[in-house]
C-alpha positions in Angstrom: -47.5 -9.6 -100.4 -44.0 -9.9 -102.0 -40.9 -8.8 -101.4 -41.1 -6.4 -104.9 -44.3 -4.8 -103.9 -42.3 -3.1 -101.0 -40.4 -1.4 -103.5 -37.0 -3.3 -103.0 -34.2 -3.1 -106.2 -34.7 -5.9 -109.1 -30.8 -6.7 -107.7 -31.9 -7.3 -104.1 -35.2 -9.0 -105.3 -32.6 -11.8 -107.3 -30.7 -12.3 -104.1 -33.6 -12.9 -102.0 -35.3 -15.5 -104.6 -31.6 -17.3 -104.8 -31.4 -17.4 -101.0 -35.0 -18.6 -101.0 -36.8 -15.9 -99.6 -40.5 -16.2 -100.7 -42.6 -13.9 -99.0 -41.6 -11.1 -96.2 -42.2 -11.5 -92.5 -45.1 -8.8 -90.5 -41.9 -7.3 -89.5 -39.9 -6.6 -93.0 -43.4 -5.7 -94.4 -44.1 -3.0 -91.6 -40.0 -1.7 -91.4 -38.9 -1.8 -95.0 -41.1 0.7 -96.3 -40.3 2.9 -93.4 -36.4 2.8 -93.2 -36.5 3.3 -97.3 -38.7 6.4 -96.7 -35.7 7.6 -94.1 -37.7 7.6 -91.0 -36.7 6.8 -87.7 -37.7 3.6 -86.4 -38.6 1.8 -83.6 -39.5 -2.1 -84.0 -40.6 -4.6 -82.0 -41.2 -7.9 -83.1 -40.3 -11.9 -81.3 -37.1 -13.4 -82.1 -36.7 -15.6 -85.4 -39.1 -12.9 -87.4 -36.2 -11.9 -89.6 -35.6 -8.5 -87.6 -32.2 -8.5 -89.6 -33.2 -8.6 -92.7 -35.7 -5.9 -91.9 -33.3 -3.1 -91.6 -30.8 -4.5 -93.6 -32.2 -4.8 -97.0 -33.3 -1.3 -97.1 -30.0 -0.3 -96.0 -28.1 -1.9 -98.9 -30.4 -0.8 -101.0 -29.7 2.8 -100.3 -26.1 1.8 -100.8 -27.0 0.1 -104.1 -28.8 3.3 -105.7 -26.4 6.0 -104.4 -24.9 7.6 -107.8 -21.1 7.6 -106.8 -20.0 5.3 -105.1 -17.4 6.3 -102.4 -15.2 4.7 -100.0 -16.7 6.0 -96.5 -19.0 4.3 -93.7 -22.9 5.0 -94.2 -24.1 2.6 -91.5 -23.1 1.7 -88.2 -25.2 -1.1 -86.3 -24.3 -1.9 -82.7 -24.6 -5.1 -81.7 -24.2 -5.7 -77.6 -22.3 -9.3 -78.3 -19.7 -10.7 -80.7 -21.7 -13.3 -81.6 -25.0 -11.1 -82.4 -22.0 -9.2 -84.6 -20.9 -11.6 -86.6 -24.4 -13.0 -87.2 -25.4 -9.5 -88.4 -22.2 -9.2 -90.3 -22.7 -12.3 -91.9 -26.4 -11.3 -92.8 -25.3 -8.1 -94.7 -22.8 -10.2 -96.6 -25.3 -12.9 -97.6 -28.1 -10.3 -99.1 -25.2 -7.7 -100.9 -23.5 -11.2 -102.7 -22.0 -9.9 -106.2 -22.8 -6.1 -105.0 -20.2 -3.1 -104.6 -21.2 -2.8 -101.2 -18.5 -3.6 -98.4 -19.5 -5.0 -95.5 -17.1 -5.3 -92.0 -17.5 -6.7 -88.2 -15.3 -5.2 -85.5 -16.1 -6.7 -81.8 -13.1 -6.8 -78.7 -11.3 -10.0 -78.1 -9.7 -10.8 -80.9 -7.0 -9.0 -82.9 -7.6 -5.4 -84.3 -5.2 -5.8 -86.8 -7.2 -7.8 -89.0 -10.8 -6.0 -88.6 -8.5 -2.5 -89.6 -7.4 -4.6 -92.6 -10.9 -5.0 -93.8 -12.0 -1.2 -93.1 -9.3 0.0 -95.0 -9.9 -1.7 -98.1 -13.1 0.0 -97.7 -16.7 -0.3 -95.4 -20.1 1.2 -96.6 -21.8 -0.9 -93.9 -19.9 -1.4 -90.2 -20.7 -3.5 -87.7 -19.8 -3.2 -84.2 -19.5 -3.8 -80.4 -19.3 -0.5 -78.6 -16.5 -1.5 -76.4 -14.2 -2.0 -80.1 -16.2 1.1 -82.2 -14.9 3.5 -79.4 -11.2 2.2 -79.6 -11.2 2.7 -83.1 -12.9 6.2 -83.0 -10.6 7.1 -80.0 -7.4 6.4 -82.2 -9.1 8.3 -84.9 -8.8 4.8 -86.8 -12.2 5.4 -88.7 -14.1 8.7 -89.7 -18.0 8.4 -88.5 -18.6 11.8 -90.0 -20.3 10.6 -92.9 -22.9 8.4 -91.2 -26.2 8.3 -92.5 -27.7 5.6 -90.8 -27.4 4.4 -86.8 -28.9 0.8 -86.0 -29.3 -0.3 -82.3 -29.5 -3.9 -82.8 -31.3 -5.5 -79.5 -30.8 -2.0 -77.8 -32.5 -3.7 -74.1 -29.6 -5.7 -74.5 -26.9 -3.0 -74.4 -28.8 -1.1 -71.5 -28.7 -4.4 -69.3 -25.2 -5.3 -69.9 -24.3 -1.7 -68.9 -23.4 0.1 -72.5 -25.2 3.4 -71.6 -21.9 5.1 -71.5 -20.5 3.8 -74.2 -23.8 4.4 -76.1 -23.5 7.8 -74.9 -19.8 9.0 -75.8 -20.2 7.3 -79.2 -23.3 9.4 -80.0 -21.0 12.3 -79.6 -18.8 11.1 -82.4 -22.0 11.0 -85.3 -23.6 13.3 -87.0 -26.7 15.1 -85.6 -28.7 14.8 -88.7 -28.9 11.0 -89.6 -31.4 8.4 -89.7 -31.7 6.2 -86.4 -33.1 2.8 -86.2 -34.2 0.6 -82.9 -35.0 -3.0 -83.5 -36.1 -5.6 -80.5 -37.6 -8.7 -79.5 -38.5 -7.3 -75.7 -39.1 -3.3 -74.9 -38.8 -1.8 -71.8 -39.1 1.5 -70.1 -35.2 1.9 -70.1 -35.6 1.7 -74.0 -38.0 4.0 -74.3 -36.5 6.3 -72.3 -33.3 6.2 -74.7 -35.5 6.4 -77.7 -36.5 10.1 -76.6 -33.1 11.3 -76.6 -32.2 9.5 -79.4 -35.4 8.9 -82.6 -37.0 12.2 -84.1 -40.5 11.1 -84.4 -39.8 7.7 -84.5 -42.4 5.5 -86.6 -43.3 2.6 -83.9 -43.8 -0.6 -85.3 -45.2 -3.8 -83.2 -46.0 -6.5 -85.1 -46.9 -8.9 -82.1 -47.8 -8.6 -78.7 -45.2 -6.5 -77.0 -42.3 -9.3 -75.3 -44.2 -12.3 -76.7 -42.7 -15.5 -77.3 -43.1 -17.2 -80.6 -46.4 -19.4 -81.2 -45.1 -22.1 -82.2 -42.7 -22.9 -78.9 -43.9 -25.2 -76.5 -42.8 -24.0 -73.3 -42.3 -26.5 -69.8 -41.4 -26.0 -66.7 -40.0 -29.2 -64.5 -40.0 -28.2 -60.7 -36.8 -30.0 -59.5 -34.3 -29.3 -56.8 -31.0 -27.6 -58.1 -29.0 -30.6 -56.9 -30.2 -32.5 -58.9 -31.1 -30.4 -62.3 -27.5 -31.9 -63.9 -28.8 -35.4 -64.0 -32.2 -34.0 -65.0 -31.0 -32.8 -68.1 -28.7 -35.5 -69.0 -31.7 -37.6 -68.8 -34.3 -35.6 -70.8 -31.5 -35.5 -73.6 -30.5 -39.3 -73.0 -33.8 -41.0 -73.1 -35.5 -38.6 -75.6 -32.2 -38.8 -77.9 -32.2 -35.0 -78.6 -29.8 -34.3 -80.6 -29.3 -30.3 -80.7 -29.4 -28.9 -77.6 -28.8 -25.1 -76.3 -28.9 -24.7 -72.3 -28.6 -21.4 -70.7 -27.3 -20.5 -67.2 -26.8 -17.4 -65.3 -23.3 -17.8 -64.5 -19.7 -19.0 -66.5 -18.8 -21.4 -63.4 -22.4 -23.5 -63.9 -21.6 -23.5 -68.1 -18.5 -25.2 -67.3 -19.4 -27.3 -64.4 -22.5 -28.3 -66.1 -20.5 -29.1 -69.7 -18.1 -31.7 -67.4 -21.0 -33.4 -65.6 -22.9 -34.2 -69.2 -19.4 -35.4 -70.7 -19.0 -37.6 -67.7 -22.7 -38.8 -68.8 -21.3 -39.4 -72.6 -23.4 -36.3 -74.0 -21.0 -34.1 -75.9 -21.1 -30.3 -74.7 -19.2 -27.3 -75.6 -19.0 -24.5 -72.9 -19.2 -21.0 -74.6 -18.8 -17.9 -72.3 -17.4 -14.7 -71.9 -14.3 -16.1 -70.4 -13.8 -18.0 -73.6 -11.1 -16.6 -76.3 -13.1 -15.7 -79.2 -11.4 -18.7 -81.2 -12.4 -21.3 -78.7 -15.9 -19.5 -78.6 -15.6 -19.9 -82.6 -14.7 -23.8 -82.4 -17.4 -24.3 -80.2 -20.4 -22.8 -82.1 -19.4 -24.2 -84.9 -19.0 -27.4 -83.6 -22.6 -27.1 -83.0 -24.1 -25.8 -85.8 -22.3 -28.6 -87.8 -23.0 -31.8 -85.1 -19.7 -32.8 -83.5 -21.1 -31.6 -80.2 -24.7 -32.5 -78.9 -24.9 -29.6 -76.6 -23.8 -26.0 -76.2 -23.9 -24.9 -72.7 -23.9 -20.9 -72.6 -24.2 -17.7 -70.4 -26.6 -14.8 -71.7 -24.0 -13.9 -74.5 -25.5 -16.3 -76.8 -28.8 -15.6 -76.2 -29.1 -13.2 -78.7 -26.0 -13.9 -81.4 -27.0 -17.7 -81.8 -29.1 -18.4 -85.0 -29.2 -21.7 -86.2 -31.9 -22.9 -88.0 -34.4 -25.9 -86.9 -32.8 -25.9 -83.8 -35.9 -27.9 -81.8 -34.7 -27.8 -77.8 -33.4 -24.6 -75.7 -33.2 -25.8 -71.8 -32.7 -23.1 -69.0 -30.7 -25.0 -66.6 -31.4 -21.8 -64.5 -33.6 -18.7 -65.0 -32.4 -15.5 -66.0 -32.7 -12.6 -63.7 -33.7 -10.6 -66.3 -37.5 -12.1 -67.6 -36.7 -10.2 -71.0 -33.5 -12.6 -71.3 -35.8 -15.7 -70.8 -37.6 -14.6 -74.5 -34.8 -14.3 -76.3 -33.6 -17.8 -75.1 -36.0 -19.4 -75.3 -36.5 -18.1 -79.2 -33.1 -19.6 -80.3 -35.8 -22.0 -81.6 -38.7 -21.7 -83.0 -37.1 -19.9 -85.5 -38.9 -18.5 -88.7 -42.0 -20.3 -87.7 -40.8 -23.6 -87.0 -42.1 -25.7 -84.1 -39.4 -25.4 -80.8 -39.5 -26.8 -77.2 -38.4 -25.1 -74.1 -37.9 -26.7 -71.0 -37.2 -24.5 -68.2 -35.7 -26.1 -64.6 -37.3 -24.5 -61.2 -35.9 -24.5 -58.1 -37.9 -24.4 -55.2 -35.7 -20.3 -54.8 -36.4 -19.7 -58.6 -40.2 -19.9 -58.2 -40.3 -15.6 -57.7 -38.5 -15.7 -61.9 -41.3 -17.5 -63.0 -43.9 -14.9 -61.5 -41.1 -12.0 -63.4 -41.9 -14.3 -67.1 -45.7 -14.5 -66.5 -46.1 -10.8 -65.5 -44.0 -10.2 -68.8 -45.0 -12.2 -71.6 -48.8 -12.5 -69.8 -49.0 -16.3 -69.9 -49.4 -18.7 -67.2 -47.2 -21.5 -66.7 -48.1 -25.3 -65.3 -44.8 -26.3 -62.8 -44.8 -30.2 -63.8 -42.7 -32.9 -61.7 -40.8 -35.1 -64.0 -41.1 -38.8 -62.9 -38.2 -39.8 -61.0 -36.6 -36.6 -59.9 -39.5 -35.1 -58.1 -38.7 -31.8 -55.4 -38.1 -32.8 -52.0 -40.5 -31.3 -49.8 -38.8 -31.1 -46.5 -35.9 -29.2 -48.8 -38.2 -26.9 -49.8 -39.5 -26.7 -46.1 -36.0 -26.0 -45.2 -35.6 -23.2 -48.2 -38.5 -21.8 -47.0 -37.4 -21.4 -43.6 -33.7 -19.9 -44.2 -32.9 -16.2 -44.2 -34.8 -14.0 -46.5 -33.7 -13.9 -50.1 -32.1 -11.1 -51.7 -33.6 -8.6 -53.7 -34.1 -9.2 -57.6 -32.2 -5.8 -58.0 -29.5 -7.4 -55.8 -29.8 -10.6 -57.7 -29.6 -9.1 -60.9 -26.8 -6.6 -60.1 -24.4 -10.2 -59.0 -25.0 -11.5 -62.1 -24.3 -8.5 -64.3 -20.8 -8.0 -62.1 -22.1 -5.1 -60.4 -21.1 -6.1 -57.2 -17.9 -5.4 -55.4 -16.9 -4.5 -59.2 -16.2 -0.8 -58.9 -15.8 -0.4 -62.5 -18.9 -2.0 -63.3 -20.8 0.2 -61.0 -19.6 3.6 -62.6 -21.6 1.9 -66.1 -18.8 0.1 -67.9 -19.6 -3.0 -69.6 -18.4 -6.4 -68.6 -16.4 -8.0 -70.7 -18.2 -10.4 -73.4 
């Protein structure tokens, strides 16, 4: 099938053949139709499938064809991160080149000044953070009034980091009639829940094994006590000279700590986290992307605004709380149906978040002991022996801030 059998503008088809688009993805075959025909959607499908260009296309298109053309915003997507933002920002740019459509990003930490620059020059297509969309809407520095089109860009995403509220007192501000889109890697009952209150008969579109991970990723899990995971990693990178590395942790402290330990090892590693000014945040992905660092060390936040392409290694330093969050790391590679490799680091405590990833995703995985920095048993005897563990809700509510965080507990979002 091609791209102009789904019915897409000869304009759009010329972009797509310059950018080297040859054939769509299950996912753009399945949505594009849909979102043309103005249905509600719902869509599933693993990271890397080309999600983006799945709702996007159809989207300018509408834009594209619309008889007079008129300086007002059509469609909103909500992205839960400033990266994912500018990456879906950036998409909408690349696909509308040498069109009259207008495309601008708004996301918190950095200046407003500029983004209200862009939007009043004119936006058919606005992307957004909720925390920054609702500071503009509450100064009454944009009119929503004329949306037609509402995309929840990784909408799991938004319910974990605690955006429900904002979700919720944004939807007051649009329309009541308007085409609403959902599109995911990982669904769960939180999301479907939302979906009810928000989709009109929703078309449902699962183009792979609900919260599957790509194919073509080779996934491994090292057994190794958390003392010593730092030198672990330094040597996996050092003796198999990787050169492109992404490794998650749950927590800004670890990014940082871990970033000094493998300069102190000669690998060069930029920290990126929440904490981080979105200019330093900017540097250091870009450094990245371009090869002046080896490594990028990152919280959740990048986990879903981080698309490089034939990026081969992802490494979770430590597993997410959240088994949904270990897909979407883990398929920062592997992207468009490339070969990747994820290497995932157990501690003898973390053993329970593997059980969370099989039940999930429905595979089974081997825990391996690497040569050389094998789990010591009488420290896992020990572990085994020390007060009982806290809950997973407790576990997951620390590393969201809910705890001892009154404001995070009434649903307001952490700052990202």
């Amino acid at each position: 099938m091609s791209f102009s059998s789904l019915g897409l503008h000869p304009d759009l088809l010329a972009i797509l053949d310059k950018v080297g688009y040859q054939a769509p993805t299950p996912i753009q075959r399945a949505a594009i139709p849909e979102v043309l025909a103005g249905h509600d959607v719902m869509a599933g499908a693993q990271t890397g499938t080309g999600k983006t260009a799945a709702f996007a296309l159809p989207l300018i298109q509408r834009q594209l064809v619309r008889v007079v053309a008129e300086n007002a915003i059509r469609v909103l997507v909500l992205t839960p991160t400033r990266e994912l933002a500018q990456q879906v920002h950036q998409s909408f740019v690349k696909y509308s080149e040498g069109l009259a459509i207008k495309a601008v990003v708004a996301y918190g930490g950095a200046s407003i000044n500029p983004q209200l620059e862009a939007l009043n020059q004119g936006c058919d297509v606005l992307v957004a953070t909720p925390g920054r969309l609702l500071e503009l809407a509450i100064k009454e520095l944009i009119d929503l009034s004329t949306l037609e089109t509402l995309v929840l860009d990784e909408a799991d995403r938004m319910l974990d980091m605690g955006f429900i509220i904002d979700i919720n007192r944004i939807l007051k501000r649009l329309p009541n009639t308007r085409q609403t889109l959902f599109f995911s890697a990982t669904f769960n009952d939180d999301v479907f829940a939302l979906s009810k209150t928000m989709l009109k008969q929703p078309k449902l579109l699962e183009v792979a094994e609900r919260n599957a991970t790509a194919a073509k990723i080779e996934q491994r899990f090292y057994e190794v006590d958390n003392q010593r995971k730092a030198a672990l990693v330094a040597y996996l990178i050092g003796s198999k000279n990787w050169q492109q590395v992404l490794i998650f942790t749950r927590t800004k402290q670890a990014v940082d700590e871990l970033a000094k330990e493998l300069e102190k090892d000669g690998i060069s590693a930029a920290p990126v986290h929440g904490d981080k000014s979105q200019g330093a945040r900017d540097r250091g992905l870009a450094q990245f992307k371009t090869g002046q660092v080896r490594v990028l060390v990152a919280t959740d936040v990048a986990a879903r605004g981080l698309d490089i392409e034939q990026l081969q290694y992802v490494i979770n330093y430590e597993l997410p709380y959240n088994a949904e969050d270990y897909i979407h790391r883990v398929g920062r590679t592997g992207r468009a149906g490339q070969a990747g490799l994820a290497v995932s680091l157990v501690s003898n405590k973390e053993k329970y978040l593997v059980e969370d990833i099989q039940k999930l995703t429905g595979e089974q995985f081997l825990l391996q002991w690497m040569e050389g920095f094998e789990p010591s048993l009488m420290a896992q005897e020990e572990a085994n022996n020390t007060k009982r563990k806290p809950s997973k809700k407790t576990l997951r509510a620390k590393a969201l801030g809910q705890v001892g965080n009154h404001k995070a507990k009434s649903g307001r979002p952490r700052r990202r």
